[in-house]
N, CA, C and O of each residue as an XYZ file, in Angstrom:
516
protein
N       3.485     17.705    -14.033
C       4.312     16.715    -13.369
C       3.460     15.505    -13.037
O       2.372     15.703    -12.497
N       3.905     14.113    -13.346
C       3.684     13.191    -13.306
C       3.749     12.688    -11.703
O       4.878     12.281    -11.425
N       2.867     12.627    -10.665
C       2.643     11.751     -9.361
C       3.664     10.156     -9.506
O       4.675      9.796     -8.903
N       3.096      9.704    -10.246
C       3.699      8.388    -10.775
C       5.100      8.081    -10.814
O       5.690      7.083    -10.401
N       5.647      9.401    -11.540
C       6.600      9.221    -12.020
C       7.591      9.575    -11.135
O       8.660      8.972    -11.044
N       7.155     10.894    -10.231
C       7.818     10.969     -9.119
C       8.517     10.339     -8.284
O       9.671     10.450     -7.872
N       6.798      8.969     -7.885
C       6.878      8.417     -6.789
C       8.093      7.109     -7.227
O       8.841      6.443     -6.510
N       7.882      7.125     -8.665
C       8.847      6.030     -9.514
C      10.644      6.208     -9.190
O      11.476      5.382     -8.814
N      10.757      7.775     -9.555
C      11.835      7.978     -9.572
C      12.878      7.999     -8.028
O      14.091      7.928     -7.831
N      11.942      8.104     -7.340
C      11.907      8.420     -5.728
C      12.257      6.615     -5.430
O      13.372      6.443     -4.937
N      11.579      5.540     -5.634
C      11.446      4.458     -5.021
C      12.907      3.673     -5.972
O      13.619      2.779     -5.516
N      13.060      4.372     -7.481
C      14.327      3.787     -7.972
C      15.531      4.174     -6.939
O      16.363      3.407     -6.453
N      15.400      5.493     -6.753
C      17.038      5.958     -6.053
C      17.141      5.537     -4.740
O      18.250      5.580     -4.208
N      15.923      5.030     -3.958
C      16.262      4.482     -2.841
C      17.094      2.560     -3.092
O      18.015      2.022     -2.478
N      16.189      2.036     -4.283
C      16.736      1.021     -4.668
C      18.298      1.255     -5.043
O      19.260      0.889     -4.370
N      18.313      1.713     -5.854
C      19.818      1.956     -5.976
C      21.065      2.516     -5.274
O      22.211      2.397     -5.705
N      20.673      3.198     -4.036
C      21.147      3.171     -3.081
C      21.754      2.596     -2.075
O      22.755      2.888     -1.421
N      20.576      1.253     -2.030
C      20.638     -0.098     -1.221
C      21.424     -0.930     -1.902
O      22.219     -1.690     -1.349
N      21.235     -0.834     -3.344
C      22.359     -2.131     -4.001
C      23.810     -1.457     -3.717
O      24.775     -2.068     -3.258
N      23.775      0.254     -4.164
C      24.962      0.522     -4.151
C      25.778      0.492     -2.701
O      27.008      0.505     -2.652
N      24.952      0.452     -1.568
C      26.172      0.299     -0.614
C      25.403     -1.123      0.593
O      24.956     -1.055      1.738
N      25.531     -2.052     -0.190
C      25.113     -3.210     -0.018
C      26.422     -3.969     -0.307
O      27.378     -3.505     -0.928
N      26.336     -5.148      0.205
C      27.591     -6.255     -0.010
C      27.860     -6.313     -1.171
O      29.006     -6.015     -1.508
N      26.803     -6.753     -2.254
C      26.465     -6.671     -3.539
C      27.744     -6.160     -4.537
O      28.448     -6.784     -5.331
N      27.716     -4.660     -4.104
C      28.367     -3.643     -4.691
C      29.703     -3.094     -4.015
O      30.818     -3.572     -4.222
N      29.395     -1.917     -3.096
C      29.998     -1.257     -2.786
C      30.051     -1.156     -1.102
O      30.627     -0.299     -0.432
N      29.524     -1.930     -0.790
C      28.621     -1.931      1.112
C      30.224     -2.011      2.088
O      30.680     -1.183      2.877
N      30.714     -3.181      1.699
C      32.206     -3.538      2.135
C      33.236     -2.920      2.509
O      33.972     -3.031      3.488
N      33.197     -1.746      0.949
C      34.600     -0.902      0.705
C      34.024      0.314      1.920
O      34.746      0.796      2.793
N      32.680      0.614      1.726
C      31.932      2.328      2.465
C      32.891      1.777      3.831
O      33.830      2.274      4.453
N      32.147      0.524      3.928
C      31.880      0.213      5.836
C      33.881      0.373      6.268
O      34.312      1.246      7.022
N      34.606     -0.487      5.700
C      35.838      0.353      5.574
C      36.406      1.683      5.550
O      36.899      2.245      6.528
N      36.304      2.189      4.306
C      36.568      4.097      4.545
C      35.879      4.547      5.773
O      36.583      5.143      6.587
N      34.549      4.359      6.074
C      34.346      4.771      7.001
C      34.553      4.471      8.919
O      34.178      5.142      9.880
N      35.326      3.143      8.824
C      35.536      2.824     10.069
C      34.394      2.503     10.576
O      34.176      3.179     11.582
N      33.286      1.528     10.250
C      32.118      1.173     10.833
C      32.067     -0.283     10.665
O      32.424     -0.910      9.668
N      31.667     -0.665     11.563
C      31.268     -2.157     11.628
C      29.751     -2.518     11.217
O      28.977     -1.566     11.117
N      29.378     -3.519     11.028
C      27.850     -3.919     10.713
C      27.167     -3.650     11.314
O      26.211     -2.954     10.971
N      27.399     -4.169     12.700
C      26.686     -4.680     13.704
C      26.261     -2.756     13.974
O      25.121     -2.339     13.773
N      27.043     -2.134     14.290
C      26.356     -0.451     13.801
C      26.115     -0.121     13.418
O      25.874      0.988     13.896
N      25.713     -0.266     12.019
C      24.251     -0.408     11.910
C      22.778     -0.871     11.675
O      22.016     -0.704     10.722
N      22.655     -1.451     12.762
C      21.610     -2.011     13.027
C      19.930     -1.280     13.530
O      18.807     -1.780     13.593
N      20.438      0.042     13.805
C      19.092      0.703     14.315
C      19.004      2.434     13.172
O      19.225      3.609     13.463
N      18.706      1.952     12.261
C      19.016      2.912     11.155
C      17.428      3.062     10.687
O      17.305      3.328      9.491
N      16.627      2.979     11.176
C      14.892      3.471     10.862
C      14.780      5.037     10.782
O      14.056      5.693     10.032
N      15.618      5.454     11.679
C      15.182      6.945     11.567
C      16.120      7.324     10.210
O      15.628      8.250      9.565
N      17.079      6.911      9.790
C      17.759      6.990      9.019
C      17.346      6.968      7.213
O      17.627      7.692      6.258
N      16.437      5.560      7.439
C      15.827      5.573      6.172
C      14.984      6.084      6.144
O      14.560      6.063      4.988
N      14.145      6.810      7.001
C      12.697      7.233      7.138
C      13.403      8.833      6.291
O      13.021      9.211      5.184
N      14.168      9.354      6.900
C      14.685     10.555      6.095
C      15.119     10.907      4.796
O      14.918     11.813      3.986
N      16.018      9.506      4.916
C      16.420      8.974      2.994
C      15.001      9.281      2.152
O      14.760     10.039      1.213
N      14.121      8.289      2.965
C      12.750      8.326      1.693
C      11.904      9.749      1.898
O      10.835      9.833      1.293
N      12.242     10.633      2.550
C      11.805     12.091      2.599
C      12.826     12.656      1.337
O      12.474     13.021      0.216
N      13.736     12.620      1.714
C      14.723     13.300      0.785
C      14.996     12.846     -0.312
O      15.630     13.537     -1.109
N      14.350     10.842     -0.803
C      14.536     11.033     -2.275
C      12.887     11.720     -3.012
O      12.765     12.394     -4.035
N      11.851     11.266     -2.100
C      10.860     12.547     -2.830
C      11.126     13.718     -2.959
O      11.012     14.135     -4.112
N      11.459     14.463     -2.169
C      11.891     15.782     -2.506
C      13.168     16.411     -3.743
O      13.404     17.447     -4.366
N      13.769     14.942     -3.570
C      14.683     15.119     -4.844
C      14.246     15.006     -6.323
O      14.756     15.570     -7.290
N      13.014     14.011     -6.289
C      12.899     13.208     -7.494
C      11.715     14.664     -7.513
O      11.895     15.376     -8.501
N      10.848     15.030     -6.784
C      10.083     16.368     -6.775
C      10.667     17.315     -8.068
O      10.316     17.620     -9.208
N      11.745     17.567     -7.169
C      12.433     19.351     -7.751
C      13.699     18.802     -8.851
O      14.763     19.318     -9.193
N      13.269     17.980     -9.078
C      14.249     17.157    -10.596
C      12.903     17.518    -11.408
O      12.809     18.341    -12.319
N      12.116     16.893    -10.988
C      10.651     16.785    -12.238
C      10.374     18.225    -12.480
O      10.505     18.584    -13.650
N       9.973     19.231    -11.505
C       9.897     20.319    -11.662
C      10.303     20.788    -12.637
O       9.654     21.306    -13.547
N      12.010     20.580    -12.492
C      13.063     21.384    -13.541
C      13.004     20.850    -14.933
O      13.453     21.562    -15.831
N      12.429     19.511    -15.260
C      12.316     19.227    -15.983
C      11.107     19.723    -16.683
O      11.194     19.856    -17.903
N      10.088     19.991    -16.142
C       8.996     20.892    -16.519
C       8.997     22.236    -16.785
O       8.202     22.796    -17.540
N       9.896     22.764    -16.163
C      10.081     24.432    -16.064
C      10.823     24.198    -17.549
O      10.142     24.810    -18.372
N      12.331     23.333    -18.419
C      12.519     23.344    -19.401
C      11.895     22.615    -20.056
O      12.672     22.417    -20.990
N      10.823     21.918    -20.303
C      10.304     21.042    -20.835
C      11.174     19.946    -21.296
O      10.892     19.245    -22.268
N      12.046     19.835    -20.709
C      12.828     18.192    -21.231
C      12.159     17.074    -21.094
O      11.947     16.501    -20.025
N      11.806     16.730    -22.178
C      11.030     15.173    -22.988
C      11.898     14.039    -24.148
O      11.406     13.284    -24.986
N      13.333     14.285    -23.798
C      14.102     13.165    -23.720
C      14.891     12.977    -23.116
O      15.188     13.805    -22.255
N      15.615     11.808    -23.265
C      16.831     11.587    -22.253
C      18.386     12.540    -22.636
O      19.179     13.037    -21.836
N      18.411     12.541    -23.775
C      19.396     13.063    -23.644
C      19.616     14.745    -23.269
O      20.736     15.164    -22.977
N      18.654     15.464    -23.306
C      18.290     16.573    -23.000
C      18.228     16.487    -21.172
O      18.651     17.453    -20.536
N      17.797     15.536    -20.607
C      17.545     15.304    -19.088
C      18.898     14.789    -18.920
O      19.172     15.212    -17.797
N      19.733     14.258    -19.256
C      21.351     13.790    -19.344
C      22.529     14.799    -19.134
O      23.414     14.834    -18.280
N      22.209     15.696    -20.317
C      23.018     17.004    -19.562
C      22.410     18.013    -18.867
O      23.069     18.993    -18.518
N      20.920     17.883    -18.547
C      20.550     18.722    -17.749
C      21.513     17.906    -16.084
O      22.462     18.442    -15.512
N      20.941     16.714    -15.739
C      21.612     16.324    -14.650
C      23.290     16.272    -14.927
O      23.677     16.282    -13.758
N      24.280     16.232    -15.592
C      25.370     16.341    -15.716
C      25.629     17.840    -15.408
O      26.712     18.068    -14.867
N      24.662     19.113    -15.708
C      25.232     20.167    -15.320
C      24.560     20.655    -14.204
O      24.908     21.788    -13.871
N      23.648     20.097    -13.494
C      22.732     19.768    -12.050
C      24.392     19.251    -11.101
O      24.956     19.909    -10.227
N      24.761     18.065    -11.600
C      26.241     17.910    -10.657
C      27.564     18.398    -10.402
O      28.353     18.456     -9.460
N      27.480     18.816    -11.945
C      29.268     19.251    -11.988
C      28.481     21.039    -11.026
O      29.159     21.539    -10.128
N      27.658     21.433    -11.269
C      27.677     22.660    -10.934
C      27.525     22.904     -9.649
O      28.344     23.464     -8.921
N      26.357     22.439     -9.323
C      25.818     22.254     -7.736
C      26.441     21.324     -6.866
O      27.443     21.660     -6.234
N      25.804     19.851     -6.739
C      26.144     18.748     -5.945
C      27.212     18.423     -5.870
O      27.294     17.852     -4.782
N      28.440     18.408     -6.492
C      29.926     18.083     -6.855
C      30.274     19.298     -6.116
O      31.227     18.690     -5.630
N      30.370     20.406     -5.611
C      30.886     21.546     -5.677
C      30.112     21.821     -3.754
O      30.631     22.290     -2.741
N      29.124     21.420     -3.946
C      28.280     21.521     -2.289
C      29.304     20.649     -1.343
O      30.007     21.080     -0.429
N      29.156     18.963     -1.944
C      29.725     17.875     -1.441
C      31.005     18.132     -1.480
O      31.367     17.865     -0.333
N      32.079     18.538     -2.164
C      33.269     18.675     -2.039
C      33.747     19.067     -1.072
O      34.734     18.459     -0.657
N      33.097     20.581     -0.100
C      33.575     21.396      1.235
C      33.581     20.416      2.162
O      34.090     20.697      3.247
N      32.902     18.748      1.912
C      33.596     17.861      2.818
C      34.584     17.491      3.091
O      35.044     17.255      4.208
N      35.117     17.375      1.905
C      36.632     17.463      1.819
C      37.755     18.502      2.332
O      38.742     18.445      3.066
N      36.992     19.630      1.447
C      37.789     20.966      2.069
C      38.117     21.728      3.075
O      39.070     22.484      3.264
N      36.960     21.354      3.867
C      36.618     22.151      5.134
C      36.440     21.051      6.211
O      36.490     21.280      7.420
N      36.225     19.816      5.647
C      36.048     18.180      6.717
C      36.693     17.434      6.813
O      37.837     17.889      6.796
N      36.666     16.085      6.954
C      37.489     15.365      7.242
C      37.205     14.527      6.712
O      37.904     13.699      7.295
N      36.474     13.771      5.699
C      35.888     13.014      4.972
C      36.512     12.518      4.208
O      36.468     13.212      3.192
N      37.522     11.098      3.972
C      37.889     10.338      3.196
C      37.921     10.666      1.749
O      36.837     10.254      1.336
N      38.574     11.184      0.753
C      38.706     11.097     -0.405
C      38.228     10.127     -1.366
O      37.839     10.430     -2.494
N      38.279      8.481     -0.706
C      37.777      7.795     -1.382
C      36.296      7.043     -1.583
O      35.711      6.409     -2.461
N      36.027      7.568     -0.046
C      34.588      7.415      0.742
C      33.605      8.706      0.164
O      32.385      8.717      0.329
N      34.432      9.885     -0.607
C      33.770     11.077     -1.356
C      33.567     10.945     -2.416
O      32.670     11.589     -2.960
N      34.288     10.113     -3.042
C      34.811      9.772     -4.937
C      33.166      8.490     -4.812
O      32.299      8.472     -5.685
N      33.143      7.711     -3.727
C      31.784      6.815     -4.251
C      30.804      7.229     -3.412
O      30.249      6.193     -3.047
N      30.264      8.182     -2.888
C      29.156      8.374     -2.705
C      29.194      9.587     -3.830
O      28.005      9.800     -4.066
N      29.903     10.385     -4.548
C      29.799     11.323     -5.532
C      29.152     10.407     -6.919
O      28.326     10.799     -7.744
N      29.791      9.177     -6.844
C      29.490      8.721     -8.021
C      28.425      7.976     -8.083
O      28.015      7.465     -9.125
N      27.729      7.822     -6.607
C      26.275      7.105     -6.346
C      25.117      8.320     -6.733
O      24.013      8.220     -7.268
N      25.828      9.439     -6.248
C      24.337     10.702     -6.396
C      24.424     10.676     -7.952
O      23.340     10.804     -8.522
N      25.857     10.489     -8.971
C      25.777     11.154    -10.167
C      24.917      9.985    -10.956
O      24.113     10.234    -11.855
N      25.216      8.725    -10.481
C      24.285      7.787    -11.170
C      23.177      7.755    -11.209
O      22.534      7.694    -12.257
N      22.516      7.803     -9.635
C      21.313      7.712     -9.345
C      20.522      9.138     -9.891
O      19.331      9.039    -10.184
N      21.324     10.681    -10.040
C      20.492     11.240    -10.677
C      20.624     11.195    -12.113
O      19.994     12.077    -12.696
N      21.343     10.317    -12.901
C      21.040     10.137    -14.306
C      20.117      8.737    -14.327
O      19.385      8.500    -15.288
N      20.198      8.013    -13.411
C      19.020      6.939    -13.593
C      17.382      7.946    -13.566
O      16.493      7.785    -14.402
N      17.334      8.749    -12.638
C      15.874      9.284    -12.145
C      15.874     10.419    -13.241
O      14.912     11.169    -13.077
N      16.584     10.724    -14.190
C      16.643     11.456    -15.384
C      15.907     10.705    -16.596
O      15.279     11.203    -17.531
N      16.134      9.548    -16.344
C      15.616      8.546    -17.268
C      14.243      8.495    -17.066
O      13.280      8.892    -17.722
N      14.336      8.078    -16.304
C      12.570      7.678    -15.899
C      11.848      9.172    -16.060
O      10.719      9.115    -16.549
N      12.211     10.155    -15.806
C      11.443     11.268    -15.756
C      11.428     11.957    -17.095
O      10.782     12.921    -17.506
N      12.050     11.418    -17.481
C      11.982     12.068    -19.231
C      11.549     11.118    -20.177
O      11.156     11.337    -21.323
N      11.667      9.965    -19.548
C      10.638      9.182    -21.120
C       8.919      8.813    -20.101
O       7.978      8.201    -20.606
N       8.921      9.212    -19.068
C       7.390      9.272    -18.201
C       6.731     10.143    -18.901
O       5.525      9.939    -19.032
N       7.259     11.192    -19.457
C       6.034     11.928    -19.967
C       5.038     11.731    -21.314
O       4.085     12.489    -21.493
């Protein structure tokens, strides 16, 4: 496993994170579904400090798996993360729905932020090697 590539894949999904629920993109529609105003959040340090724990640990045990099968292209790392979501993450995240109270449409785009961002960090980790 590539350090580099880790730390690469780790610093993309936080980027893409920020665009995706940024004015930019998608920032507008979240702060809506979710009934939040701006101005709340304003003291979100402990917040990102955890994000950037949890995208190393993500971009970590992605690389791993990619090592444990040796996937050394993209398209091989493509449906590995396509069956990483439909199986796991799609199916974890859903009991928000099922069992929570969590907006349907506020579930449909943060589902489709994890599925991007882990086929972006699929990329990078399969042509890094």
């Amino acid at each position: 496993m590539d350090v580099f590539a880790i730390l690469a894949s780790a610093v993309v999904y936080m980027i893409i994170g920020f665009l995706w629920y940024s004015p930019l993109l998608f920032g507008s529609i979240r702060l809506k579904l979710k009934k939040t105003e701006q101005r709340d959040l304003r003291d979100q340090g402990r917040a990102m400090a955890m994000s950037i724990i949890n995208a190393v640990i993500l971009s970590f045990s992605l690389a791993f798996i990619f090592d444990l099968m040796n996937i050394q292209n993209f398209l091989n790392g493509f449906f590995l993360v396509i069956f990483v979501w439909v199986g796991f993450v799609f199916p974890f995240t859903a009991n928000e729905i099922i069992f929570g109270d969590k907006n349907r449409k506020l579930f449909l785009l943060d589902s489709a932020n994890q599925l991007f961002s882990l086929l972006v960090m699929s990329l990078i980790l399969s042509f890094w090697h």
